[in-house]
RORO-137132 format. One record per residue: x, y, z of N, C-alpha, C, O in turn; residue in one letter; residue number from 1. Coordinates in nm, 4 decimals, padded with zeros to 6 digits, m for minus. Each point is the difference from the previous one (the first is absolute). Layout:
BEGIN
+----------+----------+----------+----------+----------+----------+----------+----------+----------+----------+----------+----------+------+------+
:     n_c1 :     n_c2 :     n_c3 :    ca_c1 :    ca_c2 :    ca_c3 :     c_c1 :     c_c2 :     c_c3 :     o_c1 :     o_c2 :     o_c3 : voza : kedo :
+----------+----------+----------+----------+----------+----------+----------+----------+----------+----------+----------+----------+------+------+
:        X :        Y :        Z :        X :        Y :        Z :        X :        Y :        Z :        X :        Y :        Z :    a :  NUM :
...
+----------+----------+----------+----------+----------+----------+----------+----------+----------+----------+----------+----------+------+------+
This chain:
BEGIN
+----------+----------+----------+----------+----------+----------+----------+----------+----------+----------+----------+----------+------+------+
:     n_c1 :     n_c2 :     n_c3 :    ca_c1 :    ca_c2 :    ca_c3 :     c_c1 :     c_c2 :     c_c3 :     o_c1 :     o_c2 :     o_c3 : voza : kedo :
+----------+----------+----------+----------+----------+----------+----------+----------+----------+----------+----------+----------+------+------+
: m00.7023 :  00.5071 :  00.6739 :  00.0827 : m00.0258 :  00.1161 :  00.0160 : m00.1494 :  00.0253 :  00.1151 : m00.0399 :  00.0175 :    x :    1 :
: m00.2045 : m00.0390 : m00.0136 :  00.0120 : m00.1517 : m00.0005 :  00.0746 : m00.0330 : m00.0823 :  00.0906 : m00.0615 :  00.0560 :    x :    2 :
: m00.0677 :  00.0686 : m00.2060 :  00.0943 : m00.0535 : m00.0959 :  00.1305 :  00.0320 :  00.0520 :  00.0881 : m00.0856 :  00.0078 :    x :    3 :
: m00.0751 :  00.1828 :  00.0212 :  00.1489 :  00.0667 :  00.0557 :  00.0094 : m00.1258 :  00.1295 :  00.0568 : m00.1072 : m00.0211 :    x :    4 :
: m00.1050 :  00.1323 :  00.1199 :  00.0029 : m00.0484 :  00.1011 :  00.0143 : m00.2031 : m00.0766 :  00.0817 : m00.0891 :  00.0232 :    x :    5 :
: m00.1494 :  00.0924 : m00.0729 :  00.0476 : m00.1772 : m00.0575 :  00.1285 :  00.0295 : m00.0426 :  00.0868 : m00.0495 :  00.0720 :    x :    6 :
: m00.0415 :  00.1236 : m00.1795 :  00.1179 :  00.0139 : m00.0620 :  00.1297 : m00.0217 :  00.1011 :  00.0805 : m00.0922 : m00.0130 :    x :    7 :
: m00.0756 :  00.1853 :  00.1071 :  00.0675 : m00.0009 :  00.1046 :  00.0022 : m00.1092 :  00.0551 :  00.1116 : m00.0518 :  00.0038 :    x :    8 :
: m00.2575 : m00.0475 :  00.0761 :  00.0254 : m00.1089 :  00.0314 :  00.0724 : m00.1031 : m00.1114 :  00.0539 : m00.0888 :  00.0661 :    x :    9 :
: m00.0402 :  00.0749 : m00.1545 :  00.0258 : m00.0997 : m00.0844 :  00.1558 :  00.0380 :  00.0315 :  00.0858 : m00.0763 :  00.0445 :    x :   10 :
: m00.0707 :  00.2246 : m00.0819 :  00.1700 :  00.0105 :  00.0559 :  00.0698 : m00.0413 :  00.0822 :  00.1087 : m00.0532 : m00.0227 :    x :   11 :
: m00.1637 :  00.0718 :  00.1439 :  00.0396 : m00.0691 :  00.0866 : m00.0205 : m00.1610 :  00.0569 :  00.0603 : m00.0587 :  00.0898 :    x :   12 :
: m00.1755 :  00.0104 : m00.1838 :  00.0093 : m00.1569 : m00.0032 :  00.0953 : m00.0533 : m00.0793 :  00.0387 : m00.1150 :  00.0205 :    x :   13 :
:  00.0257 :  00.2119 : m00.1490 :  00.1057 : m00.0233 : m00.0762 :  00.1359 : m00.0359 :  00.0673 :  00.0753 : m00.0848 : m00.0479 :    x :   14 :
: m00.0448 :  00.1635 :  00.1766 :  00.1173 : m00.0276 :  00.0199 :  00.0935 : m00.1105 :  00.0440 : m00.0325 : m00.0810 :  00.0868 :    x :   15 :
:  00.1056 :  00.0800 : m00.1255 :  00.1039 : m00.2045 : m00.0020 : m00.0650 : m00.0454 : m00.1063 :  00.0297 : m00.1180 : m00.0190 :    x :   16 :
: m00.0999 :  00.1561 : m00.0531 : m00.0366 : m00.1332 : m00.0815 :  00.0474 :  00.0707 : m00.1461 :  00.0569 :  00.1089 : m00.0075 :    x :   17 :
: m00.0918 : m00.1924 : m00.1029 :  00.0534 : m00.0225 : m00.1580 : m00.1247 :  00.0932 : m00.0262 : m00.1067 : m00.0422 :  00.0446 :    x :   18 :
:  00.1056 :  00.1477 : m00.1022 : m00.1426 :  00.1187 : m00.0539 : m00.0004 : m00.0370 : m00.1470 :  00.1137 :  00.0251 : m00.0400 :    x :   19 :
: m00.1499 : m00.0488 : m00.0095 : m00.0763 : m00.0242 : m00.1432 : m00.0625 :  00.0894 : m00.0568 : m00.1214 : m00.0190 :  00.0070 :    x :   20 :
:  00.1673 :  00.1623 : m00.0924 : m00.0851 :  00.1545 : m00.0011 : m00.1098 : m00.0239 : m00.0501 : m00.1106 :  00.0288 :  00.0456 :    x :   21 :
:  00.1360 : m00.0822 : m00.1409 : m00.1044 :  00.0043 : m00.1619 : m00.1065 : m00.0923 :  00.0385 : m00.1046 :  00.0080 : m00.0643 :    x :   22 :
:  00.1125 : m00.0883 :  00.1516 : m00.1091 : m00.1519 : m00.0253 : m00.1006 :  00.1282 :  00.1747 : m00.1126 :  00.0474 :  00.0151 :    x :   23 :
:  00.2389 : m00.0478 :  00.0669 : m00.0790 :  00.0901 :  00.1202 : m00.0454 :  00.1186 : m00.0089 : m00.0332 :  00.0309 :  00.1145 :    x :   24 :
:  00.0177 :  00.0325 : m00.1668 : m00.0215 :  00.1457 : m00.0452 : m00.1275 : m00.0378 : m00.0721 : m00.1096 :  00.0374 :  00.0418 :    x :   25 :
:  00.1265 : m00.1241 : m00.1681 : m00.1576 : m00.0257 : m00.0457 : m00.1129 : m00.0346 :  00.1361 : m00.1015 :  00.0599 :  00.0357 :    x :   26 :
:  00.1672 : m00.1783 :  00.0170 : m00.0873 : m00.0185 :  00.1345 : m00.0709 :  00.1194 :  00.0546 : m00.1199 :  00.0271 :  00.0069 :    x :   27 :
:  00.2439 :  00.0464 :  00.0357 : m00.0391 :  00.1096 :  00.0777 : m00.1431 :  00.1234 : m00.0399 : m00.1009 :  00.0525 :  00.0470 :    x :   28 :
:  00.1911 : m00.0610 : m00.1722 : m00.1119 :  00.1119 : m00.0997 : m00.1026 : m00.0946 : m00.0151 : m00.1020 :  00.0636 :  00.0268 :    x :   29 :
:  00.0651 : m00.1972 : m00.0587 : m00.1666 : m00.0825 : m00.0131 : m00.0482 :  00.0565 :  00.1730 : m00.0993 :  00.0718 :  00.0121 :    x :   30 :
:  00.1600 : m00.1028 :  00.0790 : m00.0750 :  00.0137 :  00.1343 : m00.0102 :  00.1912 : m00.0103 : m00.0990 :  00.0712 :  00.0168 :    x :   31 :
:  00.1799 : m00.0489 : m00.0357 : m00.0312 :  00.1782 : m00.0186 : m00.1739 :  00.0161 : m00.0512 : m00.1067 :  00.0481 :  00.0383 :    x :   32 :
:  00.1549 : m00.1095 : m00.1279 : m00.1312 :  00.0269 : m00.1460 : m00.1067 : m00.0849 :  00.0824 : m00.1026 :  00.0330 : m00.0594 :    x :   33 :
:  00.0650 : m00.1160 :  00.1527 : m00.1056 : m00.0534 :  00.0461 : m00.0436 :  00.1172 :  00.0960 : m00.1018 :  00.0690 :  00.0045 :    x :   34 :
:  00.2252 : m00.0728 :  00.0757 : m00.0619 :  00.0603 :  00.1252 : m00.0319 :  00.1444 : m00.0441 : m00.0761 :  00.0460 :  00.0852 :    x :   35 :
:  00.0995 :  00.0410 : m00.1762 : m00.0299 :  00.1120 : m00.0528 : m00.1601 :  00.0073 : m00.0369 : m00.0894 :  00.0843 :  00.0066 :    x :   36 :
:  00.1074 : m00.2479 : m00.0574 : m00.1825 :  00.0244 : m00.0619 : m00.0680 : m00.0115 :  00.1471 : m00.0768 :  00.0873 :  00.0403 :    x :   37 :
:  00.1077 : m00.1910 :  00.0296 : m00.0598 : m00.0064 :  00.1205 : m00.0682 :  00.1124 :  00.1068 : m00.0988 :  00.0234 :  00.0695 :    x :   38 :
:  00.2151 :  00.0212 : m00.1072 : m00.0236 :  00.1580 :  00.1438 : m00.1037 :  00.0605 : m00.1224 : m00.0969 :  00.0668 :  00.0359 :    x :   39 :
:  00.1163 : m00.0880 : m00.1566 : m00.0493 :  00.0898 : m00.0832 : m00.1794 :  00.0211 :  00.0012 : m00.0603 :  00.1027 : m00.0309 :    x :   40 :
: m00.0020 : m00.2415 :  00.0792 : m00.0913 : m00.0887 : m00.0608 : m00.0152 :  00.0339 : m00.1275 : m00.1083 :  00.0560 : m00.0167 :    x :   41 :
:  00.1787 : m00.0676 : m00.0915 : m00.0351 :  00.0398 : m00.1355 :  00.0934 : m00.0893 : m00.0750 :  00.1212 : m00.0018 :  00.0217 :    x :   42 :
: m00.1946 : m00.0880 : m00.1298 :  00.0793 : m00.0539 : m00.1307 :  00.0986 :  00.0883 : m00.0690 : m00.0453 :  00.0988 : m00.0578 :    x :   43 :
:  00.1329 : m00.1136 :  00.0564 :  00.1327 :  00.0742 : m00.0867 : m00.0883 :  00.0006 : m00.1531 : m00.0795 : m00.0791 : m00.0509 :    x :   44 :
:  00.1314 :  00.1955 :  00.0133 : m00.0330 :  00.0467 : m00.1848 :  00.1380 : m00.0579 : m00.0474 :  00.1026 :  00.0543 :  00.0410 :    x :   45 :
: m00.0960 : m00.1572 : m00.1218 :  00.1440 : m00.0123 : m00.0421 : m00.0052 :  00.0844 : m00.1074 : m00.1101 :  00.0149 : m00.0530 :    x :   46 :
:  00.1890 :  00.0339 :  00.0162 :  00.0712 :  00.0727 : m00.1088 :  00.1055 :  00.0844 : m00.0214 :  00.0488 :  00.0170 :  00.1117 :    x :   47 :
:  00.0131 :  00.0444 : m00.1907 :  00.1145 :  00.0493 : m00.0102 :  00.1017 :  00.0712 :  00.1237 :  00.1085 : m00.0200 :  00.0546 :    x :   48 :
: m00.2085 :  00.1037 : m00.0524 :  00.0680 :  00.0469 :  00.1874 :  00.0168 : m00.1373 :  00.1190 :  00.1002 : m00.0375 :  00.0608 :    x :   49 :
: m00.2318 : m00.0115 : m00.0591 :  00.0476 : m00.1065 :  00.1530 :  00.1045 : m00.0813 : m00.1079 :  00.0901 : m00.0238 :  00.0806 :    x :   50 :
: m00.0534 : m00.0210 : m00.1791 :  00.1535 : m00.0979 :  00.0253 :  00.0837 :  00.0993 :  00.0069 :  00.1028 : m00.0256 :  00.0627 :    x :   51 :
: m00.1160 :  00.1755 : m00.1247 :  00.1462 :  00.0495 : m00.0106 :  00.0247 :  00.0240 :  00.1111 :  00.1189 :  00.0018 :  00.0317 :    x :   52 :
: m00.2200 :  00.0252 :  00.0682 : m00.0127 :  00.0442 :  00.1880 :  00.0890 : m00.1545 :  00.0834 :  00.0903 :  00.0011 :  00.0836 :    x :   53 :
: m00.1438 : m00.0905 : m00.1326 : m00.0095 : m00.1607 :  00.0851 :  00.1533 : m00.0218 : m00.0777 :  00.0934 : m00.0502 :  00.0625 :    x :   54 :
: m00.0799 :  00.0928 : m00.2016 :  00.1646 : m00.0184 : m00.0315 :  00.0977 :  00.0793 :  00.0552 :  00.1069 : m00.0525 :  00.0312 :    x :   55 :
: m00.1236 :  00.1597 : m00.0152 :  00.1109 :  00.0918 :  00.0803 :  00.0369 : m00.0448 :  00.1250 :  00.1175 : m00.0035 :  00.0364 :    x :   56 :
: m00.2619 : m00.0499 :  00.0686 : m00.0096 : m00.0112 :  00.1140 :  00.0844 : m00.1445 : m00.0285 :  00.0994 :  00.0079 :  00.0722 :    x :   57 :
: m00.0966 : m00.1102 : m00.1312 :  00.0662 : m00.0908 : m00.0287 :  00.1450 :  00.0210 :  00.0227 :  00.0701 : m00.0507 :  00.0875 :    x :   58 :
: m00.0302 :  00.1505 : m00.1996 :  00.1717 :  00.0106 :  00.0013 :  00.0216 :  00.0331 :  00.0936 :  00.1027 : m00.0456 :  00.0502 :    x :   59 :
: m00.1896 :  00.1501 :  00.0354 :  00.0524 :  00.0774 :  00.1163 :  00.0572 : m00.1257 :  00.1041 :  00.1162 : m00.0010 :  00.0406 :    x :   60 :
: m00.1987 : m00.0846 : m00.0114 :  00.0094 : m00.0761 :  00.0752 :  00.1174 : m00.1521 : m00.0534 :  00.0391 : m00.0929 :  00.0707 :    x :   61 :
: m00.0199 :  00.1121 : m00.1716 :  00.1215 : m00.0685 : m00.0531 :  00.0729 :  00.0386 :  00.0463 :  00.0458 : m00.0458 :  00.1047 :    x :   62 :
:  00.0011 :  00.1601 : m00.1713 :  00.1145 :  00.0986 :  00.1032 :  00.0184 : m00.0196 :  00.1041 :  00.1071 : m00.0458 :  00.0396 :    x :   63 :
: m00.2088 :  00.0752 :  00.0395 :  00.0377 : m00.0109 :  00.1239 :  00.0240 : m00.1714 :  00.0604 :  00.1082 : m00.0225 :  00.0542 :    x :   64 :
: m00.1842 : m00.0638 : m00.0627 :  00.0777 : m00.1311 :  00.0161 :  00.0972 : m00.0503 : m00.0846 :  00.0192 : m00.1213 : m00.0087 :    x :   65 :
:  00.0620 :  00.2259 : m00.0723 :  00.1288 : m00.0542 : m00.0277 :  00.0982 :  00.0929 :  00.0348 :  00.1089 : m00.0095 : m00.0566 :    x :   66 :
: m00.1289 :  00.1075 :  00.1484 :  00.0865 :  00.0514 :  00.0598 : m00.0151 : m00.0335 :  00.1208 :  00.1041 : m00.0154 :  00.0640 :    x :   67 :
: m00.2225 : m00.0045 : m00.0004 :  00.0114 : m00.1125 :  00.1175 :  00.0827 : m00.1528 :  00.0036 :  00.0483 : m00.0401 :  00.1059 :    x :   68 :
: m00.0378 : m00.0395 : m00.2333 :  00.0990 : m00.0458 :  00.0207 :  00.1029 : m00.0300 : m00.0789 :  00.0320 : m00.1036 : m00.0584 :    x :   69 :
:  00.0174 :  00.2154 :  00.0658 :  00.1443 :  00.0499 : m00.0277 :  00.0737 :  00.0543 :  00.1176 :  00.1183 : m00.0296 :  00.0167 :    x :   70 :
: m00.1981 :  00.1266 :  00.0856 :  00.0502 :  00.0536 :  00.0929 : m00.0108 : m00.0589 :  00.1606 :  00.0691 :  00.0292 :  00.0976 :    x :   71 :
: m00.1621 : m00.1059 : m00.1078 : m00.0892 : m00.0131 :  00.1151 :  00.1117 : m00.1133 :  00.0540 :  00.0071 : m00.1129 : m00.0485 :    x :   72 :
:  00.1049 :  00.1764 :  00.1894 :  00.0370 : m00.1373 :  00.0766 : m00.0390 : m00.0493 :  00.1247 :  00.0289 : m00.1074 :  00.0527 :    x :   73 :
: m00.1186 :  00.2263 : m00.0004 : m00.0256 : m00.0073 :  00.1523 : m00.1451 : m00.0003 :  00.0206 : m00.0651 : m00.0354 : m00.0984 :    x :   74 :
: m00.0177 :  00.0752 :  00.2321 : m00.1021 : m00.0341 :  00.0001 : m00.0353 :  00.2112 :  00.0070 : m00.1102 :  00.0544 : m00.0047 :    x :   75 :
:  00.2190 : m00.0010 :  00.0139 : m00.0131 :  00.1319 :  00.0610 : m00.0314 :  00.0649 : m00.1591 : m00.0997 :  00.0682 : m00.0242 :    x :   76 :
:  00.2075 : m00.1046 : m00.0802 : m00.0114 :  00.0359 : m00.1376 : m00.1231 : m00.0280 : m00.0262 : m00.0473 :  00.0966 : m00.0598 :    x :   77 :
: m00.0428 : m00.1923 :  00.0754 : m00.0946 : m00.0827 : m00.0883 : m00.1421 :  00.0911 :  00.0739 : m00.1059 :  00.0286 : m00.0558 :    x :   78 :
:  00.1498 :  00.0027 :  00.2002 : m00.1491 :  00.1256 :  00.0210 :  00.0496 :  00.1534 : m00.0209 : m00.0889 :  00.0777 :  00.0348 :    x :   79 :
:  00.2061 : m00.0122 : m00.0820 :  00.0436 :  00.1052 : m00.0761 : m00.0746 :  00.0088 : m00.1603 : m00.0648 :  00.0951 : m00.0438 :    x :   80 :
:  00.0932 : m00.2119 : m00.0195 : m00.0369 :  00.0014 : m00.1175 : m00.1644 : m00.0007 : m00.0400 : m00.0583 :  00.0494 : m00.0965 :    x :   81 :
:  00.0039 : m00.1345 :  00.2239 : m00.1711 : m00.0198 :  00.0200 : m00.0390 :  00.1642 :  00.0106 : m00.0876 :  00.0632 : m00.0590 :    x :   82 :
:  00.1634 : m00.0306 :  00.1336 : m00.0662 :  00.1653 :  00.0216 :  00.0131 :  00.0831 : m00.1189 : m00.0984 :  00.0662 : m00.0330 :    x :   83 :
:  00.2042 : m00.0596 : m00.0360 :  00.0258 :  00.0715 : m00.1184 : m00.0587 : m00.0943 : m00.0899 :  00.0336 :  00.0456 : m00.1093 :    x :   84 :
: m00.0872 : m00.1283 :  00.0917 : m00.0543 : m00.0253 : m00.0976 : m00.1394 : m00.0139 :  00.0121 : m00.0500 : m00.0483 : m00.1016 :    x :   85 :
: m00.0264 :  00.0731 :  00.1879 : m00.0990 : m00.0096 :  00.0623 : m00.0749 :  00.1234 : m00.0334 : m00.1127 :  00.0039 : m00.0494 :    x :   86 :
:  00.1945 :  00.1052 :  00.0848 :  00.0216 :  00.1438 : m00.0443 : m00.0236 :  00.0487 : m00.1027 : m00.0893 :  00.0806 : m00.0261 :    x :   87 :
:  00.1806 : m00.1327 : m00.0532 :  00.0387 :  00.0043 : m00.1354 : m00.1665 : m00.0373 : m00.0417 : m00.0757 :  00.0840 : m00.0486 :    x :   88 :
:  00.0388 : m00.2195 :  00.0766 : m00.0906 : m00.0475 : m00.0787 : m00.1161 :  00.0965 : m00.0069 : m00.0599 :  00.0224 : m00.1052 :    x :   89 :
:  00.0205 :  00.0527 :  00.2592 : m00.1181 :  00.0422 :  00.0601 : m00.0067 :  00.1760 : m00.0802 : m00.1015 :  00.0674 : m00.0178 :    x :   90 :
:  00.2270 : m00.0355 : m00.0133 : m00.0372 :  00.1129 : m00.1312 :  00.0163 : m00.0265 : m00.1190 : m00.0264 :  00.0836 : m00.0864 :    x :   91 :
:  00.0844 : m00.2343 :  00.0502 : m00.0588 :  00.0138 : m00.1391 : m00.1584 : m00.0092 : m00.0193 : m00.0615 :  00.0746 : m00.0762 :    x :   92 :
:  00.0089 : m00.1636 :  00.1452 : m00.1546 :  00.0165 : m00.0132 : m00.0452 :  00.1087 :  00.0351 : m00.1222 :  00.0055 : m00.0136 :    x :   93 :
:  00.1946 :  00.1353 :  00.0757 : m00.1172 :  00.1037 :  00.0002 :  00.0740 :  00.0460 : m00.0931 : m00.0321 :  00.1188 :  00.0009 :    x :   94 :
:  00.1173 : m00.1322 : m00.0892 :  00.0570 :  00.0914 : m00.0961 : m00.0149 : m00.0795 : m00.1713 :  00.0183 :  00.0458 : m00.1128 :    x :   95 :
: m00.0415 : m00.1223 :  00.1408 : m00.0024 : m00.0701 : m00.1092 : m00.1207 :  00.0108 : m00.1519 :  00.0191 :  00.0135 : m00.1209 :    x :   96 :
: m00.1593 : m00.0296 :  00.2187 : m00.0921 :  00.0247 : m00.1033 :  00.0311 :  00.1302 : m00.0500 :  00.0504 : m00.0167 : m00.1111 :    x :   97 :
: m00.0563 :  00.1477 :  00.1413 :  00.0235 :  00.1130 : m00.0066 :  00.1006 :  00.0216 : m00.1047 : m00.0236 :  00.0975 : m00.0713 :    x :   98 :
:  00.1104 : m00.1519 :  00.0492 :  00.1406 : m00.0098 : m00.1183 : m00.0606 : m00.0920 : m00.0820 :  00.0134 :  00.0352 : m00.1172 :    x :   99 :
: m00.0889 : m00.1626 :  00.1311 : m00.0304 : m00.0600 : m00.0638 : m00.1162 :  00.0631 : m00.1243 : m00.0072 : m00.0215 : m00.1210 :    x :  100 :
: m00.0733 :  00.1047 :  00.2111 : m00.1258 :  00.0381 : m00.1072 :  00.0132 :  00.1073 : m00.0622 : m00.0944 :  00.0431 : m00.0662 :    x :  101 :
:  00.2661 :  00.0530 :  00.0765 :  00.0218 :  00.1020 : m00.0407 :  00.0795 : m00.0554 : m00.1037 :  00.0142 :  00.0639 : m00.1043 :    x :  102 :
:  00.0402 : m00.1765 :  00.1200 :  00.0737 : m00.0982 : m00.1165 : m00.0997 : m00.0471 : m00.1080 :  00.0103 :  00.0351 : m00.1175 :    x :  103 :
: m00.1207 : m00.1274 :  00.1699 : m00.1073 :  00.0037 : m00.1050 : m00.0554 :  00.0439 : m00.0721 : m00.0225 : m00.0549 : m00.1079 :    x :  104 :
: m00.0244 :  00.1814 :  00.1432 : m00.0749 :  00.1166 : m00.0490 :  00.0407 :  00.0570 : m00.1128 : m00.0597 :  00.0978 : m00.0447 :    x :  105 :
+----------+----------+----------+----------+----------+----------+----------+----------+----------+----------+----------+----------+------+------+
């Protein structure tokens, strides 16, 4: 819920300004990936799953700050899109490992 909830804030700190997907989205996903371990208290296992997990969660969030600015002209659009993407984000993480380890396997 916090990642979502950042995601969203960043959306809406996005709006009026020049969004940069690829350079912000990494951002986003490094602070994802901290604060995940954080709440976690546990060192991340890197390996095959956490990048293909931390890469998806990546594009996802590309996507979405480049359709944030593409679309985004108002301040009303820019907390529409925070919510749906906020959304968006908060079931890919409960849906994600689950496809992911049925993909692995």
């Amino acid at each position: 819920m916090l990642e979502a909830f950042v995601l969203g804030f960043w959306i809406i700190w996005s709006s009026d300004r020049e969004v940069y997907p690829l350079s912000e989205s990494l951002w986003f996903t490094l602070i994802a990936v901290i604060l995940r371990q954080l709440t976690a208290f546990d060192l991340p296992i890197i390996d095959t799953y956490w990048m293909i997990f931390n890469g998806i969660v990546w594009a996802f969030a590309g996507l979405i700050f480049s359709i944030v600015g593409r679309i985004d002209s108002n301040f009303i659009i820019s907390c529409v899109l925070a919510m749906i993407a906020g959304i968006g984000y908060f079931q890919l993480l409960q849906h994600l490992p689950d496809c992911l380890s049925k993909f692995l396997a």
